[in-house]
C-alpha positions as CSV (number, residue, x, y, z in Angstrom):
1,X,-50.4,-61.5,-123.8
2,X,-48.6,-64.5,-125.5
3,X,-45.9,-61.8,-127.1
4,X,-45.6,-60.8,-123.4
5,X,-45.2,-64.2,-122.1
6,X,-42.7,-64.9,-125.1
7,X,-40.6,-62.1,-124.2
8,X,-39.9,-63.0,-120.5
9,X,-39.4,-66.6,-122.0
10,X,-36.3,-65.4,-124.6
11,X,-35.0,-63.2,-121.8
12,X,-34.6,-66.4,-119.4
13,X,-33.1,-68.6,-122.8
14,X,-30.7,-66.3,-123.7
15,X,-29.6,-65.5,-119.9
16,X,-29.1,-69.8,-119.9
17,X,-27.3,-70.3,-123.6
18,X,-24.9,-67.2,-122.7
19,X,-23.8,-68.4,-118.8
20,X,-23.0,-71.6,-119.9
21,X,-19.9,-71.4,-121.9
22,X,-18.8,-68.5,-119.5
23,X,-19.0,-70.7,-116.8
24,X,-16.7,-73.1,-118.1
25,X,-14.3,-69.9,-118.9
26,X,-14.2,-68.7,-115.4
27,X,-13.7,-72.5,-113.9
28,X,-10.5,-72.6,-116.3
29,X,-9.2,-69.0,-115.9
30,X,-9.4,-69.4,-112.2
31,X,-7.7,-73.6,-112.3
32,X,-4.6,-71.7,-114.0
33,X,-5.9,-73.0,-117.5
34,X,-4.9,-71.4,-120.8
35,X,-7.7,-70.0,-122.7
36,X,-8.4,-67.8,-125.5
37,X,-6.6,-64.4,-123.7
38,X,-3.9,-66.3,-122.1
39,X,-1.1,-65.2,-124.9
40,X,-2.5,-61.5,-124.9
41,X,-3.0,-61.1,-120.9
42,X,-0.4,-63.7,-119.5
43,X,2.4,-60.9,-120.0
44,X,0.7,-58.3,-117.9
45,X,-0.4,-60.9,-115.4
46,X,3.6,-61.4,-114.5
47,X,4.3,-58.2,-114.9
48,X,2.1,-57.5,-112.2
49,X,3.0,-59.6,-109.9
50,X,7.1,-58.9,-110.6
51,X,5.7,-55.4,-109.6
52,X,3.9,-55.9,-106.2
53,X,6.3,-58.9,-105.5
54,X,3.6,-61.5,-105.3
55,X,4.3,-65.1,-104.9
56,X,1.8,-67.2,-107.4
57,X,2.9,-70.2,-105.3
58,X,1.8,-68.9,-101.6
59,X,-1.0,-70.9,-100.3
60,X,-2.6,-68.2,-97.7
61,X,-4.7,-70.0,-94.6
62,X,-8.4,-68.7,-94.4
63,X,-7.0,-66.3,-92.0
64,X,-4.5,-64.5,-93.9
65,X,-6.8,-64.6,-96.9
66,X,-9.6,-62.4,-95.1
67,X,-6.8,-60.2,-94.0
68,X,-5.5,-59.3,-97.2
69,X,-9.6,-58.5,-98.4
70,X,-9.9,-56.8,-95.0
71,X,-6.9,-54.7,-95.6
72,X,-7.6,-53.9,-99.8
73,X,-11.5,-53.0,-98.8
74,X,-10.0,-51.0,-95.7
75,X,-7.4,-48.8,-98.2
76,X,-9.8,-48.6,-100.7
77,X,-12.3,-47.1,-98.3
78,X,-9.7,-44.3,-96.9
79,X,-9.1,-43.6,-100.6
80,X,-12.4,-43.0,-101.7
81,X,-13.7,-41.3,-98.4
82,X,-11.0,-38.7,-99.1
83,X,-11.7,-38.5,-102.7
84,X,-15.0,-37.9,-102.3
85,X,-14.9,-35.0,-99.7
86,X,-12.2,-33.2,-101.6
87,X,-13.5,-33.8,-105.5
88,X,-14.3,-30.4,-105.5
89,X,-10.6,-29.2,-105.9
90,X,-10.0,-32.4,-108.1
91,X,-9.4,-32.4,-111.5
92,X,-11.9,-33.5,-114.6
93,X,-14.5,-31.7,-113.0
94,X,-16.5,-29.6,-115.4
95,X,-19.4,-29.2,-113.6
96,X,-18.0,-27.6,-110.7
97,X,-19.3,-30.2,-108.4
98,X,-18.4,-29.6,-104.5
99,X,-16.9,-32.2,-102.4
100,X,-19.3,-34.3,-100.1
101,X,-20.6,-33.7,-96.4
102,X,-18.2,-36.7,-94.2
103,X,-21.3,-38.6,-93.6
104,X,-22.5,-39.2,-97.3
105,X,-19.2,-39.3,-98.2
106,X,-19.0,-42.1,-95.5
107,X,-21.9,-43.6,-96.9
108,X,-21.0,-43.6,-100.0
109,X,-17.0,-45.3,-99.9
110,X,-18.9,-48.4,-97.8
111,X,-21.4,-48.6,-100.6
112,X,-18.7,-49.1,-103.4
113,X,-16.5,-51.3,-101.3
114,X,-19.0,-53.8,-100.1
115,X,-20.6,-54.0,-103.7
116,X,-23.9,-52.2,-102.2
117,X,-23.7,-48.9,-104.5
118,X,-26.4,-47.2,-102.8
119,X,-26.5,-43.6,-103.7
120,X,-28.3,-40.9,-101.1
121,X,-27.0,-38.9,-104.1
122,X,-27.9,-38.1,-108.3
123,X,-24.4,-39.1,-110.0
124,X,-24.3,-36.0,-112.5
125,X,-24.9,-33.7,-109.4
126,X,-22.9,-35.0,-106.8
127,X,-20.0,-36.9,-108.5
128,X,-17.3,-35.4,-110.6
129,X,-15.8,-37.5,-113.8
130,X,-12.6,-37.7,-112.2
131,X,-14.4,-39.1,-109.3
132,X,-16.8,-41.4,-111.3
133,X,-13.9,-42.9,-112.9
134,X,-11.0,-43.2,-110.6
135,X,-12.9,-43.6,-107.0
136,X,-16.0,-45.5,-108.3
137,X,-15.9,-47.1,-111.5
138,X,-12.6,-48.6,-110.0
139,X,-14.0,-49.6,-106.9
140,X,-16.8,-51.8,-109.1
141,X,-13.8,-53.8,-110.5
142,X,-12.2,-54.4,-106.9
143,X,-15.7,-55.3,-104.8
144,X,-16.8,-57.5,-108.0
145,X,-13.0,-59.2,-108.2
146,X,-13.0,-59.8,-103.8
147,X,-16.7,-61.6,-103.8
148,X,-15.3,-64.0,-106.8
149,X,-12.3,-64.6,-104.9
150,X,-13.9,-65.4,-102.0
151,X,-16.3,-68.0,-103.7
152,X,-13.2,-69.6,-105.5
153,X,-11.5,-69.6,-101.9
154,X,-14.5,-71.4,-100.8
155,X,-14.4,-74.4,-103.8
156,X,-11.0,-75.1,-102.5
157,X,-12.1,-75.7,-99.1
158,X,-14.8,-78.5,-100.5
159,X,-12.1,-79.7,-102.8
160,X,-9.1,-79.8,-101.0
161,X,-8.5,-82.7,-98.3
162,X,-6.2,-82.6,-95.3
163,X,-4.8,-79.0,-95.7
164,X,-5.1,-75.6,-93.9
165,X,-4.7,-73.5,-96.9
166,X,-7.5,-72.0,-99.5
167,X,-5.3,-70.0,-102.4
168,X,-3.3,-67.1,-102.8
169,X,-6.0,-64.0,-102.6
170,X,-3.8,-61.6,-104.7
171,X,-3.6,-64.4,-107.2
172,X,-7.3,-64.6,-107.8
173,X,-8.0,-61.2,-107.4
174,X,-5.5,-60.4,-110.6
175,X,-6.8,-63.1,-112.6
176,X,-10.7,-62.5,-112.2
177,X,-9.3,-58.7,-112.6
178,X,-7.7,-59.4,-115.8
179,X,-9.3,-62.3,-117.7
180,X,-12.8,-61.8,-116.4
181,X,-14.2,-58.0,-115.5
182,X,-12.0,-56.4,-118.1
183,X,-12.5,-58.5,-120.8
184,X,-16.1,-58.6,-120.5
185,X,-16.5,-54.9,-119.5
186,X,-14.5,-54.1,-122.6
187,X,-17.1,-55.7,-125.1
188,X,-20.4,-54.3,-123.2
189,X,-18.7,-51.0,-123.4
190,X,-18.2,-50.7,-126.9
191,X,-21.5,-52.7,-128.0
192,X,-23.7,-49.6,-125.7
193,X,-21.5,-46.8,-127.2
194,X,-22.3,-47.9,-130.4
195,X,-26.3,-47.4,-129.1
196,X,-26.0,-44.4,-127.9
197,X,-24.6,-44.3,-124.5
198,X,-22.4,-41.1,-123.7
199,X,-18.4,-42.1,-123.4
200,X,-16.8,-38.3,-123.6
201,X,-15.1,-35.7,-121.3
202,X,-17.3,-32.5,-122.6
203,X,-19.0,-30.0,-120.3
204,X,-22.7,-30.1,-119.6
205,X,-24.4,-29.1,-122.8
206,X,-27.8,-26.9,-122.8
207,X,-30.2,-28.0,-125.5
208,X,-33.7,-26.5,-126.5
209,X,-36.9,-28.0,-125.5
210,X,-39.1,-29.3,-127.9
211,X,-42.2,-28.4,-126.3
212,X,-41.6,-25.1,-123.3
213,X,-42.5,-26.3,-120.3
214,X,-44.7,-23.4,-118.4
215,X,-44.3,-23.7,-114.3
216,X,-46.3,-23.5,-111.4
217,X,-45.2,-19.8,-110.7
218,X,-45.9,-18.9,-114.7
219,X,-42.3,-19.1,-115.5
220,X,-41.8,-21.0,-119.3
221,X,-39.0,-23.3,-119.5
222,X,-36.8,-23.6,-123.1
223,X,-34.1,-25.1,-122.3
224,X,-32.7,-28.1,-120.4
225,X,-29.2,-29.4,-119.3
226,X,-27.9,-32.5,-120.9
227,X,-25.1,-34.3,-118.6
228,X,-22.6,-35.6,-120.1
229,X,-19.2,-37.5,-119.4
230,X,-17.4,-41.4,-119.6
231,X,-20.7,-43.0,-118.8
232,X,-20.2,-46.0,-120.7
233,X,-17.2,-47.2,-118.9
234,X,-19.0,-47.4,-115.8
235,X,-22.2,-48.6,-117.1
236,X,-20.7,-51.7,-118.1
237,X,-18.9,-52.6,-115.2
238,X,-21.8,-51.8,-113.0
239,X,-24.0,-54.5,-114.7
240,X,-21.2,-57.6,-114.5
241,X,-20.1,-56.7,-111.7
242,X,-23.8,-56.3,-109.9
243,X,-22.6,-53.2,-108.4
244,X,-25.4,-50.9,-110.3
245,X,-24.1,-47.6,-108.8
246,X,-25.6,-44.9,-111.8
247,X,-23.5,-42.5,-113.6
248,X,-26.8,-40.5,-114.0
249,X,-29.6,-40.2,-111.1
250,X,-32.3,-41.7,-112.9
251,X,-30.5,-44.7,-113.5
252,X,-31.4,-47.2,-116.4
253,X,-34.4,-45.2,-117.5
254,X,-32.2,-42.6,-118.7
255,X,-32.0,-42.5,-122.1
256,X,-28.0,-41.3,-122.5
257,X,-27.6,-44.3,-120.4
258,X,-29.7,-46.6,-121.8
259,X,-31.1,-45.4,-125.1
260,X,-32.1,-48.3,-127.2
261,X,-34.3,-52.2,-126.7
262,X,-30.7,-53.6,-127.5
263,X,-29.1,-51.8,-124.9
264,X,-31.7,-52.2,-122.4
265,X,-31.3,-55.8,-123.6
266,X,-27.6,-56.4,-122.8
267,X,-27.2,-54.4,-120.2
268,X,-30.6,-56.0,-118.3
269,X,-28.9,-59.8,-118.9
270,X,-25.2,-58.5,-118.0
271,X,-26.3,-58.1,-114.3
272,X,-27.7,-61.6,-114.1
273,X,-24.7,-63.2,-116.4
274,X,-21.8,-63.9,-114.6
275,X,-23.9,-65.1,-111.3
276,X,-25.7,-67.2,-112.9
277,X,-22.3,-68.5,-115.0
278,X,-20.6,-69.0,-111.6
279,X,-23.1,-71.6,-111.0
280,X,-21.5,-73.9,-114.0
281,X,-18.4,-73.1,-112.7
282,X,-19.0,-74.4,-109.0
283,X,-20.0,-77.6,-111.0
284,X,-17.1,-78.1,-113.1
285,X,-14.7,-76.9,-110.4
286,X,-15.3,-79.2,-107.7
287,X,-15.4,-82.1,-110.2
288,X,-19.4,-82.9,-110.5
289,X,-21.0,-80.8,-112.6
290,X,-24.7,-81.7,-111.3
291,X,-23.9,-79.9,-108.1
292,X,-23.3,-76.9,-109.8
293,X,-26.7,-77.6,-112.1
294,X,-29.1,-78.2,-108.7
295,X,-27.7,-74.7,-107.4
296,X,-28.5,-73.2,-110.2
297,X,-31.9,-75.1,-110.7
298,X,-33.2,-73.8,-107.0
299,X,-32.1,-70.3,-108.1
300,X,-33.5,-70.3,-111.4
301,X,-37.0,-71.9,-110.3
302,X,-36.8,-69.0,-107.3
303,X,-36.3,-66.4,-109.8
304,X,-39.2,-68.1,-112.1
305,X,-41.9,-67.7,-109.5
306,X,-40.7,-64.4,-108.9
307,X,-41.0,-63.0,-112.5
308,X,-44.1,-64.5,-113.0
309,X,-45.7,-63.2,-109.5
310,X,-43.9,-59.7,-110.4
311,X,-45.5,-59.8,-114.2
312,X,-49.1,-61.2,-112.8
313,X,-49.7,-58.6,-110.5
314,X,-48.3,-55.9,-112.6
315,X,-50.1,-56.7,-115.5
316,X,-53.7,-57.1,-113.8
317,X,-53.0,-54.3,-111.3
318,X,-55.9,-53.4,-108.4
319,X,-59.1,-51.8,-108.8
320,X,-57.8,-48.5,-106.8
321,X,-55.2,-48.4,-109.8
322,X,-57.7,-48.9,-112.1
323,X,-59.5,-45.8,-110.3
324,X,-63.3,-47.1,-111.6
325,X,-62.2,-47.7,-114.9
326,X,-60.7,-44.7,-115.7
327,X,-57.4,-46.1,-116.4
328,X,-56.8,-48.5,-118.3
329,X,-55.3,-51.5,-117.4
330,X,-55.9,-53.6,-120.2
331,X,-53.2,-55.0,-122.8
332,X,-55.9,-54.1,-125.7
333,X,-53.6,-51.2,-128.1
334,X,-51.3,-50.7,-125.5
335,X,-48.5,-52.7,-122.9
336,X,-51.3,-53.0,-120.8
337,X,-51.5,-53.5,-117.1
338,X,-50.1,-51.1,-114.4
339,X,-47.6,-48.9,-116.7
340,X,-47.0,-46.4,-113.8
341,X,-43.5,-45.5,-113.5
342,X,-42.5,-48.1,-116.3
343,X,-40.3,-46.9,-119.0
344,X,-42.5,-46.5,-121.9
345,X,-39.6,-47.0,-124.5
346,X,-38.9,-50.4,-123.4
347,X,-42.6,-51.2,-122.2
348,X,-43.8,-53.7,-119.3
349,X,-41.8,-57.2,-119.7
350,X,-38.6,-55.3,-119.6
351,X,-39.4,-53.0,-117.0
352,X,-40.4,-56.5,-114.7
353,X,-37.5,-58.4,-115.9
354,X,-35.1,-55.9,-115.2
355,X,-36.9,-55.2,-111.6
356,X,-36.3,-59.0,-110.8
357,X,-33.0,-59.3,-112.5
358,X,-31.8,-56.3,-110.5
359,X,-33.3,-57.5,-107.4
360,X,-32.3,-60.9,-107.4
361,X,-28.6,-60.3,-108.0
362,X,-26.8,-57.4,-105.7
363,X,-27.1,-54.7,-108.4
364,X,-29.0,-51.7,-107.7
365,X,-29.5,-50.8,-110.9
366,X,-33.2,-50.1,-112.4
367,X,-34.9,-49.2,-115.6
368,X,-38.4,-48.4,-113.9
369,X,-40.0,-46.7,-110.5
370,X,-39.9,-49.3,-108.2
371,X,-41.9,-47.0,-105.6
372,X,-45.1,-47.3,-108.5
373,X,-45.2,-51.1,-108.3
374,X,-48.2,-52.7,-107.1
375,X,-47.9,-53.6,-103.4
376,X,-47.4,-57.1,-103.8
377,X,-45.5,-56.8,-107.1
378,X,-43.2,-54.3,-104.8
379,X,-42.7,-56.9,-102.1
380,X,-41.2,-59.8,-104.3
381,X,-38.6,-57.5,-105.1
382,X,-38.2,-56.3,-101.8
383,X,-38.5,-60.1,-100.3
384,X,-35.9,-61.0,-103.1
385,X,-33.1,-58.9,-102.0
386,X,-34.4,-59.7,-98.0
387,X,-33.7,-64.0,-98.7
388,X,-29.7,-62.6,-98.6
389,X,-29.0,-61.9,-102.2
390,X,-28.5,-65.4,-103.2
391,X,-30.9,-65.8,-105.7
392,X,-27.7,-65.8,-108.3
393,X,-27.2,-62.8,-106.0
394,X,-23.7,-60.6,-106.4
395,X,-20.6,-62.4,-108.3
396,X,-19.7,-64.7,-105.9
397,X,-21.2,-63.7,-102.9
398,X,-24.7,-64.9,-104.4
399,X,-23.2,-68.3,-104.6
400,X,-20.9,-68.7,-101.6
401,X,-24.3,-67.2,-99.5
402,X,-26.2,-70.1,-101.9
403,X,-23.9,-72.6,-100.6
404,X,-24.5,-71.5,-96.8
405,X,-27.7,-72.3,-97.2
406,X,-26.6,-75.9,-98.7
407,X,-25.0,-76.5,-95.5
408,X,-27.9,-75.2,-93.6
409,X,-30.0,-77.4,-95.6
410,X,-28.0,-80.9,-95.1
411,X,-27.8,-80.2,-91.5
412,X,-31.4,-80.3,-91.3
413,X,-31.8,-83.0,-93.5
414,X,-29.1,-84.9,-91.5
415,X,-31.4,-84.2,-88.7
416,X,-34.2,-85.9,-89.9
417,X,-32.4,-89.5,-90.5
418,X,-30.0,-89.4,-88.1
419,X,-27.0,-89.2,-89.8
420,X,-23.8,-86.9,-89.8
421,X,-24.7,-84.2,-92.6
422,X,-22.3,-84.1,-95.3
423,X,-21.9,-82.0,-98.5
424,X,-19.7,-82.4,-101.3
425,X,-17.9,-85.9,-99.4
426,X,-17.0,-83.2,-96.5
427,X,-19.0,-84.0,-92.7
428,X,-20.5,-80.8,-92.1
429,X,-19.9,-80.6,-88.2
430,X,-21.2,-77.8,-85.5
431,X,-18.3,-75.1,-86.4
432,X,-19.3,-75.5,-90.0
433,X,-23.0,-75.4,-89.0
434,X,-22.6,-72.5,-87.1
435,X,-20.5,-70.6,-89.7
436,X,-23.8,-71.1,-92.5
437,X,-26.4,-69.8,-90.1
438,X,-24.4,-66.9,-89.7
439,X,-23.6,-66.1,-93.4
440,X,-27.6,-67.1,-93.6
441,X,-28.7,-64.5,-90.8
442,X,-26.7,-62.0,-91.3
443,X,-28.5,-59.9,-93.9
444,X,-31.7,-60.3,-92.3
445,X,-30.3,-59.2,-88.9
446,X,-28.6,-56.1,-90.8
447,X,-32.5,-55.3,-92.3
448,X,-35.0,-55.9,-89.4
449,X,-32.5,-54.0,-86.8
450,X,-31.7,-50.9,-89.0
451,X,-34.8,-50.3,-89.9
452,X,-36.8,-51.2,-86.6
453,X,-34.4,-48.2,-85.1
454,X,-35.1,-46.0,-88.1
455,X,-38.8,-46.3,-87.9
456,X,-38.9,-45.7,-84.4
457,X,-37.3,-42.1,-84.8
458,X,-40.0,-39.4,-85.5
459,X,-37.6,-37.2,-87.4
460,X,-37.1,-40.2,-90.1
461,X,-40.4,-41.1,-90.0
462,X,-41.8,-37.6,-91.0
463,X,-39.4,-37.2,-93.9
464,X,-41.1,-39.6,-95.6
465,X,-42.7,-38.5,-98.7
466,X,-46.2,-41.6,-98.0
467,X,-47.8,-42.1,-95.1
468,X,-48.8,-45.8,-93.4
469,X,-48.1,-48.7,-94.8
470,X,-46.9,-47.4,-98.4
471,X,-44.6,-45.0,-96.0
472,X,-43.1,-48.1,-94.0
473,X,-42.4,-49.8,-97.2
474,X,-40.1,-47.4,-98.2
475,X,-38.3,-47.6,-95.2
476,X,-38.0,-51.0,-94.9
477,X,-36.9,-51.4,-98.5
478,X,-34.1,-48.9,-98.1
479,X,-32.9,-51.4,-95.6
480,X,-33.6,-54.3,-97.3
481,X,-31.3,-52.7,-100.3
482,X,-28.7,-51.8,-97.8
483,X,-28.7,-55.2,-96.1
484,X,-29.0,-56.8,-99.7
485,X,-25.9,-55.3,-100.9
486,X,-28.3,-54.5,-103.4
487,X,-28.6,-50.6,-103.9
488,X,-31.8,-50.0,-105.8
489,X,-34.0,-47.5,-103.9
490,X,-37.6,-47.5,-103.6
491,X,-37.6,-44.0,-103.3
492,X,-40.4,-41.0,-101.7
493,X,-37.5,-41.3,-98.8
494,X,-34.9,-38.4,-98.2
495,X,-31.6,-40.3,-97.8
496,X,-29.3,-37.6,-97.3
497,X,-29.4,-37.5,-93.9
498,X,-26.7,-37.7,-90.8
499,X,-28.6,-40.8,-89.2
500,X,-29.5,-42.2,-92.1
501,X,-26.1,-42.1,-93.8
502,X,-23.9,-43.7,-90.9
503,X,-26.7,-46.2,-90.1
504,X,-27.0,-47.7,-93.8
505,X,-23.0,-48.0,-94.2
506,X,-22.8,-49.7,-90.9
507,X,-25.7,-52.0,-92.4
508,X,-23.6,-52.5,-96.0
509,X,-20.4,-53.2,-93.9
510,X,-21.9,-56.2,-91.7
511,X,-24.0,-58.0,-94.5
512,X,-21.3,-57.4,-96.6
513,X,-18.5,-59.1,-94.8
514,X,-20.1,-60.8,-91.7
515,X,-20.9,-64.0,-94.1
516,X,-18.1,-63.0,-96.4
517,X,-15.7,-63.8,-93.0
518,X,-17.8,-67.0,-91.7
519,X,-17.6,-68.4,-95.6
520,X,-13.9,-68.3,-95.5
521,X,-13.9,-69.8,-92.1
522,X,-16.2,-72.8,-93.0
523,X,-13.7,-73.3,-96.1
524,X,-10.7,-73.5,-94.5
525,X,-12.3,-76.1,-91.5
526,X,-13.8,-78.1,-94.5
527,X,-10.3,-77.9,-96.5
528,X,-8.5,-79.5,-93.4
529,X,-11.1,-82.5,-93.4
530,X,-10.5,-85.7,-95.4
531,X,-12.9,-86.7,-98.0
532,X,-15.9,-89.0,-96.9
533,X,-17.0,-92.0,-99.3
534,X,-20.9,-91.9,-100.4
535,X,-22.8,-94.7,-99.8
536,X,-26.0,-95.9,-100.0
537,X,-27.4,-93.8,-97.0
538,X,-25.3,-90.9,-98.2
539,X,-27.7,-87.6,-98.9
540,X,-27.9,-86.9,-102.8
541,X,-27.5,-83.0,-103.3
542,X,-27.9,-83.3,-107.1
543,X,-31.4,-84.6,-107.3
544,X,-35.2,-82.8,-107.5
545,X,-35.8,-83.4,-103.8
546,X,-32.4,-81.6,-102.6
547,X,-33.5,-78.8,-104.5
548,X,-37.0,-78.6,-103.2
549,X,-35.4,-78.8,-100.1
550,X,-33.4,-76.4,-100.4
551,X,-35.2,-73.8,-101.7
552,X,-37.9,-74.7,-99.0
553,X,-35.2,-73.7,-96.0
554,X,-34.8,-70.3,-98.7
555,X,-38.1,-69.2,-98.4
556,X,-38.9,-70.2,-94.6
557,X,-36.2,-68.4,-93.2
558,X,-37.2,-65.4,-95.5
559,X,-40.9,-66.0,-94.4
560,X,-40.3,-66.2,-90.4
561,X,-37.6,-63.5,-90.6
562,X,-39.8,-61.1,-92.7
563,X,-43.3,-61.4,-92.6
564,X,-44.1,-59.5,-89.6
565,X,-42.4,-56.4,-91.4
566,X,-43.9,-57.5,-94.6
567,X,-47.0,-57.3,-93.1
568,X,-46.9,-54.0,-92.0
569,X,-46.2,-53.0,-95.1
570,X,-46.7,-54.3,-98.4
571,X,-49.3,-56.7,-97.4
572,X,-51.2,-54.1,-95.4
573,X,-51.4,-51.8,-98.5
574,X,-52.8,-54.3,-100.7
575,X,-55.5,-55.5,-98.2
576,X,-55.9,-51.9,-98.1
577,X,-56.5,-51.3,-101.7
578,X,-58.4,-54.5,-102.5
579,X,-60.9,-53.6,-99.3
């Protein structure tokens, strides 16, 4: 138990030590500063903007910045949409795979432009390389590089005073492009090769079985095909960027994609490491660096409870698991606990961590069943990715959705004493107000609608692999993931389907940008305001009792938006199994 404990401890330590420094990076790639890439990149930086003619100087109002993301996601959606339904007379395609129907294909573009990566599809099957590199791994870069943009776009409106403009999007898009993803995506790449993760353009290989497997019918199995392809590129990029779309269907727990601890390792802290860097960043950016340590203090301690609820219940499982002592849930000679649909290799504190890293940022990737959790270990993931993904969340959308919630949170507190709400020495008046609730609402609105429509269809309903409450869980976490931006599936739930398919990407597309638009809004309103002295009645939104605060308003709006749901299903099945 205390090797266990120590583990989840080093995981949270290094995650801390590494986001630091990497905050201060991104504050000074993104003010214009030089740093250590500056001589190597600086020359393609111009070059690209003496290419697409872009002004570094054009301030762009709030407006004109959402237009230009609207218009990039829009084309990169056409692109990708047609990509994907013709792949099958595309190039680099060794496995012969055929292009997709128009509604998973559908799906499928929305996923990888709003960040989402859901996948009602297994990535050697129904991707070719030509598509896994040029439509999706690309798209990781661009949905990554907009939700940084936007939170950077939203610093400026805080920081600015008495102007109407929030940056140059095409600007910020190059530089987080350039100095940031690649960079970073480069190293991760190179350190997982050198594990074992495949990086190659070579046809599916067929390799002997150790053991034959004999089948149901009496037929005996020998052989088995390996996927291969450029996994590794899109691996890494899938982690920093939180994306977490899989090159491989199994995901994480694949051992071509993930074969070693020290892979597992680096690839488990890259999803949490630039969210949880950006946090620093806020801090030094807009000039008071314990604003930027209070965020990240509510997320962390958020994240905290939910590792240790997720690891508690896990490891001490329920008596139905432990089937009268037949199993054996102890941590006596073994990992201990409930080890169903772990991954052995990498044993139960990494299969947890991972679950709650994946869970709390917008990445969908996962080195272990979630489907096998225990009930309530199931719903802290599922209520994790239900609070709006800003629990460090996706790069940059976990922090700007964060910093909704601040404004929600100073209202209320303004409330209470009677005094105009301000936040960072801006007054946060009703359009601001009314521009947090919706990026607060949004997600949950997106869950609890698509999947109250979904489960009151019988056809959806009776593809589901469980029954009751185990069966609405399923649903409502396919939801949740959609509405989270998230990704990860719970699975036992046919996705594939026409209904299913055009109701999930509408989903992805409003919780994707419905907060993304009423952020930008907020900053350029707040950017046109003058800056308000503190005095001695002035709220403090560096201190313990901000944070509290703050993560109080966190978990009641997740608690009065989701526990109905909640208890229909996880809650049920655990009174169920504890009965």
């Amino acid at each position: 138990m205390l090797n266990t404990i120590i583990q989840y401890t080093l995981y949270l330590v290094i995650l801390i030590l590494l986001a630091i420094p990497l905050g201060i990076y991104i504050g000074k790639v993104m003010d214009g500063e030089k740093v250590l890439l500056t001589k190597l990149v600086a020359p393609f930086e111009k070059l690209i903007y003496r290419i697409l003619h872009i002004d570094r100087e054009d301030d762009m109002s709030w407006k004109r910045y959402a237009a230009c993301i609207l218009w990039i996601s829009g084309v990169s959606f056409v692109v990708l949409f047609i990509m994907l339904m013709l792949q099958g007379f595309l190039p680099l395609n060794p496995a012969k795979v055929k292009g997709m129907s128009w509604h998973l294909a559908f799906n499928t573009a929305i996923s990888f432009i709003t960040n989402t990566n859901w996948q009602a599809y297994s990535g050697e099957t129904g991707a070719s390389y030509f598509t896994q590199m040029i439509g999706l791994t690309v798209q990781n870069f661009v949905s990554a590089a907009v939700g940084i943009a936007v939170l950077f776009a939203v610093i400026r409106g805080f920081i600015r005073t008495k102007k109407d403009k929030i940056g140059n999007f095409f600007v910020d898009f190059t530089r987080i492009i350039l100095y940031i993803l690649i960079p970073m995506s480069v190293i991760v790449s190179i350190f997982i090769v050198s594990q074992g993760v495949v990086q190659n353009f070579h046809t599916y290989e067929t390799v002997k079985l150790v053991e034959p497997i004999t089948l149901e019918d009496g037929t005996v199995v020998t052989e088995e095909m390996v996927p291969m392809g450029p996994a590794a590129s899109q691996i890494a990029i899938k982690q920093l960027g939180t994306n977490g779309g899989g090159f491989f269907g199994t995901n994480s727990a694949f051992p071509l994609e993930n074969p070693t601890a020290l892979s597992n390792l680096i690839e488990m802290l890259s999803i949490l490491l630039i969210p949880a860097a950006l946090c620093f960043t806020f801090g030094r950016n807009v000039k008071d660096a314990k604003q930027g340590r209070a965020i990240f203090a509510a997320m962390f301690t958020v994240l905290v409870i939910a590792l240790i609820s997720v690891a508690v219940s896990e490891q001490f499982g329920t008596k139905q698991l432990e089937n009268g002592g037949s199993v054996n849930l102890s941590a006596v000679s073994q990992a201990g606990g409930n080890m169903e649909g772990k991954e052995a290799r990498f044993g139960m504190a990494s299969s947890n961590t991972w679950s709650v890293f994946t869970t709390a940022a917008s990445n969908g990737s996962v080195n272990a069943m979630l489907d096998s959790y225990t009930p309530l270990g199931g719903m802290v993931l599922m209520l994790l990715m239900q609070l709006g993904e800003v629990i460090f969340g996706g790069v940059g959308c976990g922090l700007y959705g964060m910093l909704g919630f601040a404004i929600l949170t100073v209202f209320i507190a303004g409330l209470m004493v009677g005094r105009t709400p301000e936040y960072l020495g801006k007054k946060i008046e009703p359009f601001e107000m009314k521009m947090g609730v919706l990026a607060c609402l949004a997600t949950p609105v997106a869950i609890l609608i698509g999947s109250g429509i979904a489960a009151a269809i019988p056809s959806i309903v009776d593809s589901l692999n469980n029954t009751g409450a185990h069966g609405f869980s399923e649903l409502l976490y396919t939801y949740s993931s959609a509405g989270g931006n998230n990704g990860s599936a719970f699975a036992g739930f046919a996705a594939d389907k026409l209904f299913i398919n055009v109701s999930l990407g509408l989903c992805m597309l409003f919780a994707r940008f419905a907060p993304m638009l009423a952020m930008l809004a907020a900053a350029g309103s707040l950017a046109k305001k003058k800056k308000v002295a503190a005095t001695s009645g002035t709220l403090s939104t560096s201190n313990f009792m901000f944070v509290g605060l703050l993560i109080f308003v966190i978990l009641l709006i997740g608690a009065l938006s989701f526990f109905p749901a909640l208890a229909l299903g996880p809650i049920a099945e655990h009174l169920k199994m504890i009965g």
